[in-house]
C-alpha positions in Angstrom: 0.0 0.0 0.0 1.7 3.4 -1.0 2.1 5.9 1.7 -0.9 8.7 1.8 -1.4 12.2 3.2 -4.4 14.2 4.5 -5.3 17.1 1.5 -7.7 19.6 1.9 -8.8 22.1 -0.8 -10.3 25.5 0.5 -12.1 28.3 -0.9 -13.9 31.2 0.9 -17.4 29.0 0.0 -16.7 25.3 1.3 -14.3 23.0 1.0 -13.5 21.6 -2.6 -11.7 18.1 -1.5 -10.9 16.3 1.7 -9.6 13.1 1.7 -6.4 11.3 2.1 -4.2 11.1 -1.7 -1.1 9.2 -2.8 0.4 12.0 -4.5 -0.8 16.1 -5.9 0.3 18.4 -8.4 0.1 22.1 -8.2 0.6 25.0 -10.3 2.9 27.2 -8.4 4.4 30.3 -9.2 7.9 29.0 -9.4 6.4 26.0 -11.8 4.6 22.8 -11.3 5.0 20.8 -7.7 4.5 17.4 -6.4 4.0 16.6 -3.2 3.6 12.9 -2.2 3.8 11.6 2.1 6.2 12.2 4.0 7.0 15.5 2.2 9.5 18.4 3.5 7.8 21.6 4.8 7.0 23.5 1.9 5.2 27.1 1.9 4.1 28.1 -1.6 2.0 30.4 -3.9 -0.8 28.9 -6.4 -1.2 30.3 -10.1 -4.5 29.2 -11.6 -4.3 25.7 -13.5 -4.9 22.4 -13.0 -4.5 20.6 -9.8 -3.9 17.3 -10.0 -4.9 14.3 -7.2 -4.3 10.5 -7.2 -5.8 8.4 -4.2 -4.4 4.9 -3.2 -7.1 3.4 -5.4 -5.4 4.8 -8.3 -8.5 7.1 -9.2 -7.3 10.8 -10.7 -9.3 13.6 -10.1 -8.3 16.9 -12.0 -9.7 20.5 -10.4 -9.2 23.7 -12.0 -8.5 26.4 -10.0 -8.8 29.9 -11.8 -7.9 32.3 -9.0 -4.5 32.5 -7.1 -3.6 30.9 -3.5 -1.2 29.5 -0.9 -0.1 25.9 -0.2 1.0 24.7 2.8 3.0 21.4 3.6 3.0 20.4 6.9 3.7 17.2 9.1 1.7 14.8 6.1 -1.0 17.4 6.0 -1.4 19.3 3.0 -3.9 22.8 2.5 -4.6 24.6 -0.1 -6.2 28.3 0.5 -7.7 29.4 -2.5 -10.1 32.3 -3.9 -12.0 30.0 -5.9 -11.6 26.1 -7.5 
């Protein structure tokens, strides 16, 4: 079984996604990151794109987010703040 994390996906409405995931992609300002478990502490701003989720079931789920945020990687929890997805 690969190792998971606890995302959550914010906006000032509800949230978007909750839910453990094997591994994320973000659009970032600096580029494209992945975060899988067991990740470093990371801090880091969100352009609009596509975020991309897998779970340990192997399903994808794609969100577009069309409004700028912030990321934070903390501990195997991951949020994502953002003004709308």
């Amino acid at each position: 079984m690969e190792k998971q994390f606890h995302l959550d996906i914010l906006n000032a409405q509800e949230a978007v996604y909750s839910g453990d995931a094997v591994s994320l992609i973000v659009p970032a300002q600096s580029g494209y990151l992945g975060v899988l478990a067991n990740h470093a502490p990371l801090a880091a701003k969100i352009i609009p794109g596509k975020i991309t989720i897998r779970d340990s079931s192997g399903n994808i789920r794609r969100i577009i987010i069309k409004s700028k945020g912030i990321m934070e990687v903390f501990f195997n929890k991951v949020t994502l703040l953002m003004d709308n997805a």
